[in-house]
C-alpha positions as CSV (number, residue, x, y, z in Angstrom):
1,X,9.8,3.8,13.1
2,X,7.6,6.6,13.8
3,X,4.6,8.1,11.5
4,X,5.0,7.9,7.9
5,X,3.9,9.8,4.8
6,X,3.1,9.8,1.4
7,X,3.3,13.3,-0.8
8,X,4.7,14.6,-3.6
9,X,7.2,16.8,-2.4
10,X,9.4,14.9,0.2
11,X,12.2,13.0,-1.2
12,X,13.2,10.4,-4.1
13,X,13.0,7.2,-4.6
14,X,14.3,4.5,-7.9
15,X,11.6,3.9,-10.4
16,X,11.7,0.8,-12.5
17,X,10.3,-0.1,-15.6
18,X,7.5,-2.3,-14.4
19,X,6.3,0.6,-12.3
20,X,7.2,-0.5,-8.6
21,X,7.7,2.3,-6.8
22,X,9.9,3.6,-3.3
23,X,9.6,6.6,-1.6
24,X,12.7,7.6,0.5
25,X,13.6,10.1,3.3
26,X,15.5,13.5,1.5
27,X,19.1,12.2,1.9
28,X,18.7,8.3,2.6
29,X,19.6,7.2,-0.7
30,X,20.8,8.8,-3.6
31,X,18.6,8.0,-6.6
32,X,16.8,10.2,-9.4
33,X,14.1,12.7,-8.6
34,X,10.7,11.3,-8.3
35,X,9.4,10.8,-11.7
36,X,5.9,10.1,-10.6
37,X,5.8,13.1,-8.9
38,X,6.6,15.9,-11.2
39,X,4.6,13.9,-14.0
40,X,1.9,15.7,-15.4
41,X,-1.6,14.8,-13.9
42,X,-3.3,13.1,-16.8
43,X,-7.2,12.1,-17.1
44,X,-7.9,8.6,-17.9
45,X,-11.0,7.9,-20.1
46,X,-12.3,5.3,-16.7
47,X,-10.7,5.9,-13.9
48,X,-11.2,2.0,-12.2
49,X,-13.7,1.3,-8.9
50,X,-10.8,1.0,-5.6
51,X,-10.8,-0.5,-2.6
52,X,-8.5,0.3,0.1
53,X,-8.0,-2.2,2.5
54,X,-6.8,-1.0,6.2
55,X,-5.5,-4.0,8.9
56,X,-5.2,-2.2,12.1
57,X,-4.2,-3.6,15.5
58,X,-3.6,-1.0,18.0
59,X,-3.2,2.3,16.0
60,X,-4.8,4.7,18.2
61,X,-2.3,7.2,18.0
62,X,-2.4,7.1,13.6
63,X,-5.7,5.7,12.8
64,X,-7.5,9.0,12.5
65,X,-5.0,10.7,10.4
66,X,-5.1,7.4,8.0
67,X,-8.6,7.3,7.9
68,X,-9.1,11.3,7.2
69,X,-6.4,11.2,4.8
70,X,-8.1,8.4,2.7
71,X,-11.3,9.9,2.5
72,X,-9.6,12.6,1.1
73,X,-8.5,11.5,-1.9
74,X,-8.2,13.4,-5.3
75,X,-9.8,10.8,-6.7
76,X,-12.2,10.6,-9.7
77,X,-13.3,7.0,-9.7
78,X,-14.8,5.2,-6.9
79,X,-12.9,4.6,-4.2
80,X,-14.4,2.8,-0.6
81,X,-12.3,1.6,2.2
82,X,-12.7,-1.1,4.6
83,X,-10.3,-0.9,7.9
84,X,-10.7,-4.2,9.5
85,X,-10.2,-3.3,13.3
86,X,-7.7,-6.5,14.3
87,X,-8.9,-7.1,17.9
88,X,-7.2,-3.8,19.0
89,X,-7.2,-2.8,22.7
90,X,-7.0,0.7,22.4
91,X,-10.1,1.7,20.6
92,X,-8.9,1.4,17.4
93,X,-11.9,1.0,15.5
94,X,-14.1,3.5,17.4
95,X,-11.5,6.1,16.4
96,X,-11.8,5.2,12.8
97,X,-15.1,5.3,12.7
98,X,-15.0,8.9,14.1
99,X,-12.9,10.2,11.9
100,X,-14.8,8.9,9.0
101,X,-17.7,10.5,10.5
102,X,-16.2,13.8,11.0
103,X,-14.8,14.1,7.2
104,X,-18.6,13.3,5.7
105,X,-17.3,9.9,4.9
106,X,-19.3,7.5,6.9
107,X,-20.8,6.1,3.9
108,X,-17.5,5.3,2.2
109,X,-15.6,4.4,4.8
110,X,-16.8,0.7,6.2
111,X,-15.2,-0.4,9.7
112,X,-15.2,-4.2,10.3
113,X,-14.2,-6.1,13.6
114,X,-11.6,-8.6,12.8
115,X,-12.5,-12.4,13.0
116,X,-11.3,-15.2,15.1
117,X,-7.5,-15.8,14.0
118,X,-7.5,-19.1,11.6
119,X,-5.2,-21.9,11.5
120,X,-2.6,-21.2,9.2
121,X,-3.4,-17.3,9.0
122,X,-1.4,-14.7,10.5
123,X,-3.2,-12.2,11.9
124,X,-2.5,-9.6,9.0
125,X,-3.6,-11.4,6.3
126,X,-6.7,-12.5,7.8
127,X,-7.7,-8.9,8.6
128,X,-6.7,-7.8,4.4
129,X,-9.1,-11.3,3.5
130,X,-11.8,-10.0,4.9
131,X,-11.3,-6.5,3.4
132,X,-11.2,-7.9,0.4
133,X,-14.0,-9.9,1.0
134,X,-16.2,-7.3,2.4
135,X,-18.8,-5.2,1.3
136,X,-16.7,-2.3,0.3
137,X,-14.6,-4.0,-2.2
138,X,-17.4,-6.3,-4.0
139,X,-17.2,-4.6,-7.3
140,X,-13.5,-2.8,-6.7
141,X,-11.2,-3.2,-9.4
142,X,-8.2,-2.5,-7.6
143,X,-7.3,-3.7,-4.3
144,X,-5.2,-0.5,-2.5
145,X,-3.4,-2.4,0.3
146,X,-2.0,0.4,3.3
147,X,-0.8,0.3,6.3
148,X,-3.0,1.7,9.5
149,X,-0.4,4.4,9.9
150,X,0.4,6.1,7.3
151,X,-1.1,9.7,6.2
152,X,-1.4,10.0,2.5
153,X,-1.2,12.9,0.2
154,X,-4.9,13.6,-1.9
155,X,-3.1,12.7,-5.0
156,X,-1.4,9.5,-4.0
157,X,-4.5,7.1,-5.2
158,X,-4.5,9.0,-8.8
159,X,-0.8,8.8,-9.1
160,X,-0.8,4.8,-8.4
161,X,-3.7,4.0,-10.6
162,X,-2.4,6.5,-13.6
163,X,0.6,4.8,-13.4
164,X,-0.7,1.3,-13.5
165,X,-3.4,2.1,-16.3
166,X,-0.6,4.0,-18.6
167,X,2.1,1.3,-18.1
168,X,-0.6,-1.9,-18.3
169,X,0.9,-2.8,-14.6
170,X,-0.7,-5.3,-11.9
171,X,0.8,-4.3,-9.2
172,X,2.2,-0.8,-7.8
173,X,4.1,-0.2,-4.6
174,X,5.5,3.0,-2.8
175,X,7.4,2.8,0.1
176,X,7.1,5.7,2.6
177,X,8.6,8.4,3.4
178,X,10.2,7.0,6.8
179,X,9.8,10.0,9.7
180,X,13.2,9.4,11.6
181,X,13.3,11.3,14.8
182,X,15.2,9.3,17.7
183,X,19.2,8.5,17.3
184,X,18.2,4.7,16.9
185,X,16.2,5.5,14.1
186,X,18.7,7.7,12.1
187,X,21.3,4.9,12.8
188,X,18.9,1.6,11.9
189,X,16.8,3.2,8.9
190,X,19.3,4.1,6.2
191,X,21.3,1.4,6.1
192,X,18.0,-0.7,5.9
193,X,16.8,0.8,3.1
194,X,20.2,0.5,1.5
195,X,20.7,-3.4,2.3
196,X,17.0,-3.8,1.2
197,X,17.7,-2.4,-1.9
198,X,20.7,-4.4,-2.2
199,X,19.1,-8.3,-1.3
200,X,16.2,-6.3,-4.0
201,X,18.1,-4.8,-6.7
202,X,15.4,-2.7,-9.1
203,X,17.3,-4.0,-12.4
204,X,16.4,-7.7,-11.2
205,X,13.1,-6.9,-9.8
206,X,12.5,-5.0,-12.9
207,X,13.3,-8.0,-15.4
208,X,11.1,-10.7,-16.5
209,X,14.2,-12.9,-16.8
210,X,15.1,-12.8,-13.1
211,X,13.3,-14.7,-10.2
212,X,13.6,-11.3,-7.6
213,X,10.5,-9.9,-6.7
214,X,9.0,-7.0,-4.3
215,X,6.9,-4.4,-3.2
216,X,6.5,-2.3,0.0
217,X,3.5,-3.8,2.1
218,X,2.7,-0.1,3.7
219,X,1.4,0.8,0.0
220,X,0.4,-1.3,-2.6
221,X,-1.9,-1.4,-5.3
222,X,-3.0,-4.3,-7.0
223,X,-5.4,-5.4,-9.7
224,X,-8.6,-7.9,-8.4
225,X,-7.6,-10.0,-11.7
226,X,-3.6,-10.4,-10.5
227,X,-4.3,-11.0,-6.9
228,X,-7.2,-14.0,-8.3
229,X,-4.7,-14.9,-10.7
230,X,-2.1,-16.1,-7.7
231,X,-5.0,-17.5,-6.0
232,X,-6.1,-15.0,-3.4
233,X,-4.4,-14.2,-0.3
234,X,-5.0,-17.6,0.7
235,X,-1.7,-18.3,-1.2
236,X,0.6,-16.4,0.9
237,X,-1.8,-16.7,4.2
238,X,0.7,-17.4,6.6
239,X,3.9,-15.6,5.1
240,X,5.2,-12.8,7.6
241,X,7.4,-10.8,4.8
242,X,4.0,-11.0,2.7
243,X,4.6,-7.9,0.5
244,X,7.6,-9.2,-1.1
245,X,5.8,-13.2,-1.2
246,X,2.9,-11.3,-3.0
247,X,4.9,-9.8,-5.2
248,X,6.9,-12.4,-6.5
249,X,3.4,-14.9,-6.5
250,X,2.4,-12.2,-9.1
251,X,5.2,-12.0,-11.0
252,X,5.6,-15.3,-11.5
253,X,2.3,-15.3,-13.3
254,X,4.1,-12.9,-15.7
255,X,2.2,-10.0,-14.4
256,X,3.6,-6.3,-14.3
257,X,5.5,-5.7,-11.4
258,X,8.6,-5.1,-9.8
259,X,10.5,-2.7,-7.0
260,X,12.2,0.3,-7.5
C-alpha cells in the first residue's frame, strides 16, 4: 500500500464518541474535518509514562523514518520505544538502531531480536509480547502499538494521549493517511476503506449497547490496565485481524473504545 503517514494537516477522518479515531486520504471518504487536529493543544497536569511498541519484519526501506520520527515526538511525558526486529532479512534491526543513534536517541530507543515463533503465536503478536514485556515498557502506562512503516507527525503521541486522558478512554486508534500512488492502489484503497467502515459502522462501534468493535492495528494506544484487564496479548495470540479482536476483547470489559 505504499508508505504511510500520520500529521495534522492531511485529510479527515469520523470521530466517535469513545475516541477511536481514522485518518483518511483528502478525498477517500467524505466525513467532518479532523476534530483532533484543529483542537487546541492542551497541558495535562501528568502527562502518563509510554511505550511504543514496533514489530518489524523486513522494513528496510521505512524503518529509519519510523524510528527517527518516534524519537521525535512533542512529547512531555516519558516516552521509550522498543522495536522488536522479527527475524528480518534485510537488516532491519541494524537500520533501526542507526537511526536511533543518529537522532541522539540510543538511550530511548531499545532494539530487541525477535524470539523463536511459539505454538499458537503468530509471528506479530509474539514480536508486540515481548515489547511489552521488555525493558522499555516496565513502568509505561500506555502501550502505543505502530506499525514498522509509518512516519509520524511530532504531535501525534500528545494528540492520542490528550485525547484519551480528557475523554477517560482505554483505547485510541488512528488509521493512516494511506499514500496511493500505483492505479491498483487508487482502485483497491477507497473502496476498502468505505466497505470497512461499512462491516464497522462508528455509531455501533461507538455504543456500549452494540457488540461491533475496532481499531486500526498501524496506530493504537492503549492503557497497560485495559490490555491486563482482557488478559494480555496472550488472549488474542493467534488472531490475524488482531486490531479489531483487541478491540472488541476491551470493549467487552466495558472499557472506552470504539472506531471512527
Amino acid at each position: 500500500m505504499g508508505r504511510e503517514f500520520i500529521g495534522p494537516d492531511t485529510g479527515y477522518h469520523f470521530f466517535t464518541d469513545l475516541g477511536c479515531t481514522h485518518l483518511f486520504a483528502r478525498g477517500v471518504l467524505a466525513g467532518s474535518r479532523v476534530d483532533d487536529d484543529i483542537a487546541k493543544k492542551e497541558s495535562l497536569e501528568r502527562w502518563p509514562r509510554v511505550a511504543a511498541v514496533v514489530p518489524a519484519r523486513n522494513e528496510a526501506e521505512f524503518i529509519a523514518r519510523t524510528v527517527e520520527s518516534l524519537a521525535k515526538q512533542e512529547y512531555a511525558g516519558e516516552l521509550r520505544v522498543a522495536v522488536v526486529d522479527d527475524h528480518s532479512e534485510d537488516g532491519t534491526g541494524s537500520l533501526a538502531r542507526e537511526a536511533a543513534a543518529r537522532v541522539g536517541a540510543s538511550e530511548r530507543v531499545l532494539i530487541l531480536q525477535g524470539a523463536a515463533l511459539e505454538s499458537g503465536w503468530t509471528g506479530k503478536l509474539l514480536a508486540m509480547k515481548q515489547g511489552v514485556e521488555s525493558s522499555a515498557a516496565q513502568e509505561a502506562d500506555y502501550f502505543w502499538f505502530t506499525d514498522a512503516d509509518i512516519e509520524h507527525a511530532p504531535d501525534t503521541l500528545r494528540r492520542l494521549v490528550q485525547r484519551a486522558e480528557k475523554d477517560n478512554l482505554d483505547l485510541v486508534s488512528l488509521m493512516v493517511l494511506a499514500q496511493v500512488n500505483s492505479l491498483p492502489e487508487r482502485l483497491l484503497i477507497p473502496p476498502f476503506l468505505y466497505f470497512f467502515l461499512k462491516l464497522y459502522p462508528p455509531s455501533w462501534t461507538a455504543g456500549r449497547r452494540w457488540k461491533t468493535a475496532g481499531a486500526a492495528g498501524g496506530c493504537i494506544l492503549l492503557k497497560r490496565a485495559a490490555l491486563e484487564g482482557i488478559g494480555g496479548l496472550a488472549a488474542i495470540r493467534g488472531e490475524v485481524i488482531d486490531d479489531c479482536t483487541m478491540a472488541r476483547a476491551v470493549k467487552r470489559t466495558g472499557r472506552g473504545s470504539g472506531w471512527g
